[in-house]
N, C-alpha and C positions, 0 to 999 in steps of 0.2 A: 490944064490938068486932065489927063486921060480919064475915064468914069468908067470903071467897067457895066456895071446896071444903072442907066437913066433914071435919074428921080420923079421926074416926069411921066414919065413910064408907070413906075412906080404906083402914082394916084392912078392912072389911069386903069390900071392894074388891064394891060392889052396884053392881049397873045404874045406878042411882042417880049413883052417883060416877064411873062409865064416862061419864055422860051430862055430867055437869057439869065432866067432862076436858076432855069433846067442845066444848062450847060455849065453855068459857075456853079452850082452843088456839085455835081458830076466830078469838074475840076479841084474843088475843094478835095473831095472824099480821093480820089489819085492821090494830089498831092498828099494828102496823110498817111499815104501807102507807100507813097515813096520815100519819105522820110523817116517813117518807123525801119523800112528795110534798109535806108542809108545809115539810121542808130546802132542797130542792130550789127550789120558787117561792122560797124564803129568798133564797137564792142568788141567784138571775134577778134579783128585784129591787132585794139588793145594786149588781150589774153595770150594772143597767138606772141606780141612782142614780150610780155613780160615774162611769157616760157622760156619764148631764146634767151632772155637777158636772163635768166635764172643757168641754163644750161652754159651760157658764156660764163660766168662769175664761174660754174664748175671748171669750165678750160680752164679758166685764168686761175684758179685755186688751185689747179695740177700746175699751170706754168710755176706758182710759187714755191709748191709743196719741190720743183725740181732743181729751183734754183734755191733753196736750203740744200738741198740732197747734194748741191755741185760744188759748196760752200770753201773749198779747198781749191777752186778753178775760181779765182777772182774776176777773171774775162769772164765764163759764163753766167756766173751766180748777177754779177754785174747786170752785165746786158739782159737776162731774163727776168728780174724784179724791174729794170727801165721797162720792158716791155709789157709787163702786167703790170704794172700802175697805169702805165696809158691805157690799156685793156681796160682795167678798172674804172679810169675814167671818161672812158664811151660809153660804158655800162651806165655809169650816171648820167653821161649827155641821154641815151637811152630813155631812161626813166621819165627823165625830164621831158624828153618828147612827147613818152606815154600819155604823162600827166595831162601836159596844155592839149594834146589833142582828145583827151577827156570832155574839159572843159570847155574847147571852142567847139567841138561838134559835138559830140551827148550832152552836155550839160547843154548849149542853148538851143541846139532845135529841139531837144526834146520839152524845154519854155515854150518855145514857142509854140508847140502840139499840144501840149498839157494846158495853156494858155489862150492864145488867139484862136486855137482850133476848137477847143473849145467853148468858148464865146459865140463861134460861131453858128454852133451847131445847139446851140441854148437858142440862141437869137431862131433860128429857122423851126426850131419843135414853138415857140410861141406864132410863127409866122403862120406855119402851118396848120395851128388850132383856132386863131381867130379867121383866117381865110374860110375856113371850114364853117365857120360859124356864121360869118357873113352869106357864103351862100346856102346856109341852113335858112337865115332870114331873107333871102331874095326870093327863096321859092316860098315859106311861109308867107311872106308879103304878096305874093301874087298869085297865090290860091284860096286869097279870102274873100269873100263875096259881099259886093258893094251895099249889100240892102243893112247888113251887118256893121253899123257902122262904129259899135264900140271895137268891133274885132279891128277893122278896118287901121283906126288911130293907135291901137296897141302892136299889130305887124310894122304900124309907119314908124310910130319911134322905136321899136328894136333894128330894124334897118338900118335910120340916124345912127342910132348909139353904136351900134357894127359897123356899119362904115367908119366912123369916125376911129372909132379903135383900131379896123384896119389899116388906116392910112398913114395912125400913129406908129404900130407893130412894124408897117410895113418899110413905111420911111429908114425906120431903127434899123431892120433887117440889112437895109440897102447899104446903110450908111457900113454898116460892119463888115459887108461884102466888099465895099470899096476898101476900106481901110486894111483890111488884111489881103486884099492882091495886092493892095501896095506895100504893104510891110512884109510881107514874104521875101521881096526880092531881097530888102536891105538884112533882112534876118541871114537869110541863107549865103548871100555876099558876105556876111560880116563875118559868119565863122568858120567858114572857108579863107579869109584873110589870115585870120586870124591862126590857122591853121595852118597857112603854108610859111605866114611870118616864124612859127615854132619849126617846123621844117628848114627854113633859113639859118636859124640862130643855132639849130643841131649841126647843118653841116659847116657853119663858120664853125661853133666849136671846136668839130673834130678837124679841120683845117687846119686851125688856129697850132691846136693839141701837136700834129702829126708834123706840120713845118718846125716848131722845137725842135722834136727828135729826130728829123732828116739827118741834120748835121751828124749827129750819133750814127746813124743807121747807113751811112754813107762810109765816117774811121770805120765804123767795123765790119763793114763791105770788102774795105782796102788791107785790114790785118786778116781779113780768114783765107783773100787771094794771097796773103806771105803763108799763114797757114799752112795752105796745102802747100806749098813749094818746099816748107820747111818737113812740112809731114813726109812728102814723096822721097825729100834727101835722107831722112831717119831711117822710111822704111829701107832703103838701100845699105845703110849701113849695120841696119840690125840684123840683114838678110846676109850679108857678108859675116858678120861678127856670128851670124848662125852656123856657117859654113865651114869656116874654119874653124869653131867649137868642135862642130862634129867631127872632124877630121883626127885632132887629137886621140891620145891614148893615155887615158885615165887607170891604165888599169896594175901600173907598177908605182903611182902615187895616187894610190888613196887618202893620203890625207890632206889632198887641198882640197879635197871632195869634203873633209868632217868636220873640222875646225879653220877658224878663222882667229886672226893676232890681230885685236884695234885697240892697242890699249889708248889711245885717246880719245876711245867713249867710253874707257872703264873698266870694256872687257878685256882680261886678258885673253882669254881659251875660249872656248865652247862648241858643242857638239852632245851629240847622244849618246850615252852610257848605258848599261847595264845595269841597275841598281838592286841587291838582294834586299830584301822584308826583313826587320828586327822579327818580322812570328815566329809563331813556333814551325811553323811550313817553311820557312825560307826560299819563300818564290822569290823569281827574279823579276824586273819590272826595267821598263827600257825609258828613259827620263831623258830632257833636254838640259843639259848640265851647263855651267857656266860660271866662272872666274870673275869677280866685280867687287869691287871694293872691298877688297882685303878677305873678300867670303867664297866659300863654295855653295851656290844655290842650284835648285834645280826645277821645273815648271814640268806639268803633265800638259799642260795646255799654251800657247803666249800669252792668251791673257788672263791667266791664271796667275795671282799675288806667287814671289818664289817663296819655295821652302828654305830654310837657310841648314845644310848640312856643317858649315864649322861657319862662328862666328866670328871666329880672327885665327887666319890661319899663322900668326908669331906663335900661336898655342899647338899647333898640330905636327904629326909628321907623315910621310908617304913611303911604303915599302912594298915592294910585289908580294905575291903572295904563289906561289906556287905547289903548295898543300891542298889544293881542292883539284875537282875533277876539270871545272872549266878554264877555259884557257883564256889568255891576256887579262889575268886578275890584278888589280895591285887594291892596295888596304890604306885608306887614310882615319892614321887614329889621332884622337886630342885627349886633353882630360879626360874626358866625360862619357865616352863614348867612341865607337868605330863605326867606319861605313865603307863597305866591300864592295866593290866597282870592277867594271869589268868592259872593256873597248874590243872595236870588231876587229882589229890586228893587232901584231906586236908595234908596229910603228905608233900607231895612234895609243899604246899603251906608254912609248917610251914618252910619247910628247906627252901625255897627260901629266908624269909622271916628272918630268924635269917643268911643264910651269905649273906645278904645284910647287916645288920646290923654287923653281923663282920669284915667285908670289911670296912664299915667306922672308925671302931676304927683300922683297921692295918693302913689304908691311912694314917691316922696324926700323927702312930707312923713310918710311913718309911718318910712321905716326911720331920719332921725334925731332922734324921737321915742324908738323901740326901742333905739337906741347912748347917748342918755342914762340911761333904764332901767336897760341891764346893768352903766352904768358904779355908776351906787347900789347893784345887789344884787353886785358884785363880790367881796363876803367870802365865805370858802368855808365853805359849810354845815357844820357839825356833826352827825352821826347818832347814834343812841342803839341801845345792843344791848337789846334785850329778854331780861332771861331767866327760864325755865319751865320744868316739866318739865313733857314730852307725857304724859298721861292713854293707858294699854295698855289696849284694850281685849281684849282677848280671853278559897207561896203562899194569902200569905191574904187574902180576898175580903171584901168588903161593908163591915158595922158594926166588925166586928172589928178591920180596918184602920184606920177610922174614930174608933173610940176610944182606939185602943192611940198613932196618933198626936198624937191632939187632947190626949193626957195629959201631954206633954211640955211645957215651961215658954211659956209665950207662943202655942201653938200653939193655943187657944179661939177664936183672932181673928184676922184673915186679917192677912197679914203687911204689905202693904202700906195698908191703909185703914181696920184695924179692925174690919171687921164678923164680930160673932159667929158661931158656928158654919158655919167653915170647909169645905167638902166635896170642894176642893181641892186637889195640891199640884203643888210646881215639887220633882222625884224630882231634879237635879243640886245644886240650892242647898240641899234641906233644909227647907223653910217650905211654910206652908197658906194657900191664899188661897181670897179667897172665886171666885164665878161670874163678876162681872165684872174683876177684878182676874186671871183667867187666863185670861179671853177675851184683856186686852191682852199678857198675857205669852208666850201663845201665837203674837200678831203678833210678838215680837220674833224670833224663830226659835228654833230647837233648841240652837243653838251658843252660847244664851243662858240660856232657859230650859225646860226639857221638862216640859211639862201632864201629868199625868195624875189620875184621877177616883180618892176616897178611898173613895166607893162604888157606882160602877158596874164600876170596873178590878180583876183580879187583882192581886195583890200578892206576888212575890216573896219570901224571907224574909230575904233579904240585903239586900234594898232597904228594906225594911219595919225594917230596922234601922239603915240608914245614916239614915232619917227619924228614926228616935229616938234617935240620939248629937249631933243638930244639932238643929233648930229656930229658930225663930220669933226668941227674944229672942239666940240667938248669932249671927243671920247679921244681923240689927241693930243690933249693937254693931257688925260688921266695916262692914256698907253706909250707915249712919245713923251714925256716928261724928261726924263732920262738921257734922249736919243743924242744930244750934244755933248753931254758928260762922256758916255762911254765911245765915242765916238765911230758911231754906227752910219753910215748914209745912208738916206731914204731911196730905195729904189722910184728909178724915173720913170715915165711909160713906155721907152722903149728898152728896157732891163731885161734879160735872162728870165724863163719861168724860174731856174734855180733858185737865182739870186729874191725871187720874189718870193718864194713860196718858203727860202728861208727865213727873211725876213719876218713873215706874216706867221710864222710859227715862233719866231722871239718875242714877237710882240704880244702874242695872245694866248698861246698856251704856256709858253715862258716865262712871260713878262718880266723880257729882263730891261725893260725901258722904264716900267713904271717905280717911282719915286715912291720909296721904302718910307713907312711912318716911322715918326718921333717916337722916343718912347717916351710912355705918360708919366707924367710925371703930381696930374692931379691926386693921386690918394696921399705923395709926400706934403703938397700943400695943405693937404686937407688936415694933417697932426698925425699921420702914421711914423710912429718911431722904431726907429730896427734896435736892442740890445746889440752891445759887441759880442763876436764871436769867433772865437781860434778858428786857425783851417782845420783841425783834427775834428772839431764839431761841427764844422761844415758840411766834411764828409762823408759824417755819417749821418747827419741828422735832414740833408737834404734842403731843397730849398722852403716844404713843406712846414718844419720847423722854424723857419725864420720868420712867420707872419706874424706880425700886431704884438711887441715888447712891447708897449707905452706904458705909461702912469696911469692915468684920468683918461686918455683919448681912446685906451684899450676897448673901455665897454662901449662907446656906442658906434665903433667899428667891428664890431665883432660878428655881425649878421654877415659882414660882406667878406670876410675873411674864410680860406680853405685851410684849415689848422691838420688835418690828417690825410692818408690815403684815403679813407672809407669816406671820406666827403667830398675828394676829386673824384672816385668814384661812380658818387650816384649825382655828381652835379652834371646839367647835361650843356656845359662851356664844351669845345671841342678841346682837344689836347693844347694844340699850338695854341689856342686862347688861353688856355690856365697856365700854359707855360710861360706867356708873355707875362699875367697876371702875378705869377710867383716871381719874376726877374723883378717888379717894382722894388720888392720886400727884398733883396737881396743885399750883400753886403759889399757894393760895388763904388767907389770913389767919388759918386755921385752923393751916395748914403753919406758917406764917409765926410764929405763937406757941410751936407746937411744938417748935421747931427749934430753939428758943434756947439750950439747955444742951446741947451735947454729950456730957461725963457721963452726963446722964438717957438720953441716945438709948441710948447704948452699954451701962448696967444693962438698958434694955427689951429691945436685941437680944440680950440672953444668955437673958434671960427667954425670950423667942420662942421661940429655937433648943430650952429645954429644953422650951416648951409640943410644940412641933411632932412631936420626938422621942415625947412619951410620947401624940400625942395616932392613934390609929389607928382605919382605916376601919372602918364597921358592918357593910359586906360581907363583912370578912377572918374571919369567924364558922366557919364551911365552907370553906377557900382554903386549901391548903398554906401551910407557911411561907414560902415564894419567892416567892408571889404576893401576897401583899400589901402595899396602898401608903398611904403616908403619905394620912393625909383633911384637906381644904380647910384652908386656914388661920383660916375663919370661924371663931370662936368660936361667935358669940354670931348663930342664926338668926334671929332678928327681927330685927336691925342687919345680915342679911345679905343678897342679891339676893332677891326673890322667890322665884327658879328654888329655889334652896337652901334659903330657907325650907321648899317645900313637899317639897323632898329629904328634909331632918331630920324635916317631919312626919309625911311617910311612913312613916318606919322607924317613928318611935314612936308610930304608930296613933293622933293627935293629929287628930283631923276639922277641929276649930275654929281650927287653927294653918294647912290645907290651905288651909280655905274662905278665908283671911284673906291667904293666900298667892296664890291664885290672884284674890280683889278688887285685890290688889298689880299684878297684869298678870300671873304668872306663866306662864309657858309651860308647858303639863301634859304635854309629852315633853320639856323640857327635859334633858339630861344631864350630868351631872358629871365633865368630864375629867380631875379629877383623883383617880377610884373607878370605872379600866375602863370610862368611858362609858355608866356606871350611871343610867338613868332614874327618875322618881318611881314607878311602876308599879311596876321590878325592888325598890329597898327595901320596899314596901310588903308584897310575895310575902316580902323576909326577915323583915322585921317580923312576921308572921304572921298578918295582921286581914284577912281578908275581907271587912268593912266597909269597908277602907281601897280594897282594890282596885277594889270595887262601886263606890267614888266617883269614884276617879280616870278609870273608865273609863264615866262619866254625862257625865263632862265633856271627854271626847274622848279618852281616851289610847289611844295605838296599842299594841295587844298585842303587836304583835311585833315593836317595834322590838329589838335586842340590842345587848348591852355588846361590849367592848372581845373578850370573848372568844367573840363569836360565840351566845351563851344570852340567850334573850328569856325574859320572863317564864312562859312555860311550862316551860322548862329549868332556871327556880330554884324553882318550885314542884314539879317533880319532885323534884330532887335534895335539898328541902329536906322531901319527904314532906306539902308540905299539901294532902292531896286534894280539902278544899273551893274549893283558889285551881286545882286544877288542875281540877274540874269547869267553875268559872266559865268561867275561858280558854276550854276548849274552844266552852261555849257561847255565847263573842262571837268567835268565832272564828278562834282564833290556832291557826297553822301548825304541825302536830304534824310535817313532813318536817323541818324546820330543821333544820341540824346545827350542834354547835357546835367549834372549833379541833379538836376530837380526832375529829372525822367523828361525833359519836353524836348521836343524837335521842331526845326525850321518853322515848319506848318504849324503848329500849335502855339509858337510864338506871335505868328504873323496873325495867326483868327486873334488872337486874345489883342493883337494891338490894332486891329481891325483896319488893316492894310490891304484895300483890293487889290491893289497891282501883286505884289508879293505873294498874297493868296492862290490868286489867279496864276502864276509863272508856279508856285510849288505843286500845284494839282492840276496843272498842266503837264506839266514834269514827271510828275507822279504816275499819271496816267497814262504815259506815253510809253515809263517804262514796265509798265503792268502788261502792258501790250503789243511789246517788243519781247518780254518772258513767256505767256502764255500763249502769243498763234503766233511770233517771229513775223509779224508786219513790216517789214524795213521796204524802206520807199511808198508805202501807200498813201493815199490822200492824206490820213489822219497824222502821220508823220511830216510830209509838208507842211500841215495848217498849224504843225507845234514849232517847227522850222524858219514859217514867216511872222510867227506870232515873237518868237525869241529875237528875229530880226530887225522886228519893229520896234521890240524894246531896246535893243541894242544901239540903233540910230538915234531914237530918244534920250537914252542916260548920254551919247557922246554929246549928239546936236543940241538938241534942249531938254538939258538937264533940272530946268526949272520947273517944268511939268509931271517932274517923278518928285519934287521935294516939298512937296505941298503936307505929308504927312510930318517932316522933320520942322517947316515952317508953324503948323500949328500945335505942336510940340512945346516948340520956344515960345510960343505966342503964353502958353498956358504956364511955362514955367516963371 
């Protein structure tokens, strides 16, 4: 092993080792000059790429805005949204570049300076001071005068004692200097690897991206060279058809100049007239007139709605008019009224003036033509209800991560297409995919699925564990359930991006693979009885009025029951949930069989009544006796809404019950009104799974929505003692001022239960952000040390979680 400073040396403390201080300080203090300036351009050139990347997404937002604008040209609008997706999606490979070269060089050399360099330079201000000290007592010691012999013994042992502490400082010092010329090299090697691995996986990306579309880019290479060949033959022939236009002599038939005869688009005539004003002026006004469906209308503008001057001209007649001063007049009168017209010749008068009059003899030969017609379709149509249900849509690093997930069951092979070693993953759903299979899932957005790298990304250890209670083959079963029913194939790994990227849109924003729940049918077992009801009362009274006819079993279902508008209303079930909830109570063939014994009904509602009784909430765990309330009448979660499935899975820290809840449509702040307006988040905080929470809150959930009593999931994590769900909260940042019905917050919960950890994380917290408001500290020391302090807890509640539970442990001891 190379030595930069001799240890030996070192004791010696020779010239020698003076010199070789001299030169590795020297070198230390460069090297931190050169690294700050290697951060520093880091930086710049981050900035400088996510400009471009901003000002491309502009290109690319005009290529889109052009290719709607061409929407009429199917070849262009085509090929220029192919082209701005790929755009779009380099702009992502982009970012992604950004990111990881963030992280491999700012983020760790500037560890490394903030850190080892650090150290170093602590280690050398002590070197420095007891050196000094030392020969403070070398000259004391040997400017004392021997006759003197108390002074004599008092110089000797400060020298001892100095020395000895030199040798100890010094040794320290040494050791530090060796240690960090060695770890420099591996520092600075690593993120530089690590750096240009991110430079690799951008240009396979865009490789990857660009070989797709070749093939594209190539047909329509070879249709723009027919293109112009076709364009050049056009322009030739429009050039000739100019030619001979011109040539013509328009000037003794003017009226193929004014009107046009189509009558099979409707029109018969049309051209521009002269039109006099009903005012008392009787201006004249020059109008686009036109013959159409049995009417004379006329437009100031084309896309101006027409005027209609005769409504059915079987009602009108047409006559010249040669009593005025202008010439080519003719007069079309009806009932009701007259309209004086007036054409630029006699000729375009004559013609106006016989297809008006042609116009009246088609009208009486089409409309009873049309009165025969309606008398044959006169029976009244029959309609058909469709019915369906609407599809809901809504810290450990590198190899380590890499393997530790790839070991779970199905997770070898990317979840969607197959291909081997995965490097992947989608951190809300649980599954590993390969490179191009998260290129597409990262088009689908965030609220879908969230990308992140198994080994270029840090890895949390809560997250890192929510990846290993789920995987590959259980979130398969929940989205691919289906896949052999409707008979879909699973894209291979060497499949079409197309064919891929449709897929991976069926399955997860669609989910048209996922296996549609049962309906419940537990509130009929429980003794809910429907009254019979006409379809006339159906109709009108909604499904709303069909809930809870019973006998006896009426009353003690009646809390669970929505008997009006004003209580779906304010209850906060989402629609599709209460929808599902009001179809139990319906009057459906199911009812209909049920309902046949009355006997049976009235054994079940006793049964109900005693289930209900004995059946109580999972929150009432910590709740006085007064405050607890009877829980849902669901039984049976999987037979139950989505919302509540994912309720019950929460509590019971059940991941693969959540995921399969939330494939259901589940709404992930769904609330439970009838448990305090208890959210999936707040059971999960009782449950106690910090994996549970980490999920819930991948997939949107609001930390700080709160129950019935005013306590969001911070305030059941306090008062419930789990300091790894109250580290989490903090760091997605839920609201430590919230107070709940009794005015207390987090921190006043935590002093009164005299939980240091808790304490300690809330006025840590606290304080961090009093100080992030008042001088905008972001990145100073006092923000790191609140950064590694949340970090340590964080590896603590994943790693050993028995060391935060020591307050819940002497809890139950006492209860």
């Amino acid at each position: 092993m190379k030595v930069t400073v001799d240890f030996e040396e070192c004791l010696k403390d020779s010239p020698r080792f003076r010199a070789a201080l001299e030169e590795v300080e020297g070198d230390v203090t460069e090297l931190e000059l050169k690294l700050d300036k290697l951060v520093k351009l880091c930086i710049a050139m981050i900035d400088t790429g996510k400009a471009f990347c901003t000002a491309n997404k502009q290109f690319m937002n005009g290529i889109r805005d052009l290719a709607q604008y061409s929407c009429k040209d199917a070849l262009v609008e085509t090929s220029l949204t192919k082209f701005s997706d790929t755009l779009q999606e380099m702009i992502n490979y982009h970012n992604i570049l950004f990111d990881q070269t963030q992280r491999s060089i700012k983020a760790q050399l500037q560890t490394f300076v903030k850190e080892d360099i650090r150290k170093f330079k602590d280690a050398k201000k002590q070197f420095e001071k007891v050196s000094e000290e030392k020969e403070n007592a070398l000259v004391k010691n040997a400017q004392v005068q021997r006759n003197k012999q108390h002074e004599v013994e008092e110089a000797t042992n400060i020298l001892t004692a100095t020395r000895k502490c030199f040798r100890h400082i010094a040794l320290d010092y040494v050791l530090q200097i060796n240690v960090l010329q060695s770890k420099r090299r591996a520092e600075i090697l690593k993120s530089m690897l690590s750096f240009m691995y991110a430079h690799l996986a951008f240009f396979h990306q865009g490789y990857d991206l660009f070989s797709e579309l070749e093939p594209y880019m190539k047909d329509l290479g070879a249709q723009l060279d027919q293109l112009a060949v076709d364009a050049a033959k056009e322009k030739r022939d429009m050039e000739q058809k100019h030619s001979t236009i011109q040539q013509k002599d328009y000037s003794s038939d003017d009226t193929k100049l004014e009107y046009n005869v189509d009558a099979a688009n409707g029109i018969v005539m049309e051209g521009y007239l002269f039109k006099r004003a009903s005012n008392a002026f009787k201006t004249w006004n020059r109008r686009w007139f036109s013959i159409q469906n049995n009417q004379l209308v006329y437009q100031k503008k084309f896309k101006d709605n027409p005027t209609v001057v005769v409504e059915d001209l079987r009602l009108c007649t047409v006559k010249h008019c040669e009593d005025i001063e202008r010439r080519f007049c003719f007069e079309v009168v009806s009932p009701t009224k007259s309209c004086m017209l007036q054409a630029d010749s006699e000729k375009l008068r004559q013609a106006w003036i016989k297809a008006v009059q042609t116009s009246i003899a088609t009208a009486y030969r089409e409309k009873g033509d049309e009165s025969e017609k309606q008398e044959k379709k006169s029976s009244p149509s029959t309609g058909s209800l469709e019915s369906g249900s609407e599809t809901k849509e809504k810290l450990l690093k590198g190899e380590s991560a890499l393997q530790r997930v790839q070991c779970i069951p199905g997770n070898a092979a990317c979840c969607d297409c197959g291909l081997a070693d995965p490097r992947w993953a989608s951190i809300n759903l649980g599954i590993t995919l390969c490179i191009e299979c998260s290129g597409i899932h990262r088009s689908l957005g965030v609220h879908f699925s969230k990308v992140r790298s198994l080994t270029l990304d840090s890895w949390e250890p809560e997250l890192l564990k929510l990846m290993c209670e789920l995987g590959n083959d259980v979130i398969n079963r929940i989205y691919e359930a289906k896949l052999e029913k409707v008979g879909v194939k699973k894209p291979q790994p060497g499949s079409q991006r197309q064919e891929k990227e449709a897929y991976i849109r069926a399955k997860y924003v669609e989910r048209k693979f996922v296996e549609r729940q049962p309906v419940s049918v537990s509130l009929l077992e429980s003794g809910t009885k429907v009254l019979p009801q006409s379809q006339e009362e159906k109709r009108h009274s909604g499904p709303e009025k069909s809930l809870l006819a019973g006998e006896q079993g009426a009353a003690s279902l009646k809390a669970v029951a929505v008997s009006s508008d004003e209580a779906r209303r304010e209850s906060l079930f989402c629609p599709d949930e209460l929808d599902s909830l009001f179809s139990y109570f319906d009057t459906s063939s199911k009812l209909r069989s049920i309902r046949s014994s009355d006997s049976g009904i009235q054994q079940s509602a006793d049964d109900s009544r005693e289930h209900l009784v004995s059946t109580i909430s999972a929150n009432s765990l910590y709740e006085p006796e007064g405050d607890r309330q009877e829980s849902s009448v669901f039984c049976d979660s999987k037979q139950s809404s989505p919302g509540l499935q994912l309720y019950r899975a929460a509590f019971e820290k059940n991941l693969p019950d959540m995921a399969e809840a939330l494939a259901h449509g589940a709404e992930v702040n769904w609330v439970n009104v009838e448990e305090n307006k208890a959210t999936p988040l707040i059971q999960a905080v009782r449950g106690g799974s910090l994996v549970t929470c980490e999920f819930l809150l991948q997939n949107g959930a609001n930390v700080n929505i709160r129950d019935m009593k005013g306590r969001g999931p911070l305030h059941h994590a306090t008062v419930l003692g789990h300091t790894g769900q109250v580290c989490l909260f903090l760091k997605r940042g839920a609201n430590q001022h919230a107070t709940d019905e009794d005015g207390k917050d987090p921190l006043s919960i935590a002093v009164e239960a005299a939980n240091a950890d808790i304490v300690t994380l809330l006025r840590l917290a606290r304080m961090n952000e009093e100080m992030r408001e008042s001088e905008g500290l972001y990145g100073q020391p006092g923000d790191e040390i609140y950064q590694d302090i949340f970090r340590d807890f964080s590896q603590m509640a994943s790693n050993n979680p028995e060391k935060l539970n020591r307050f819940q442990q002497s809890d139950s001891q006492k209860s």
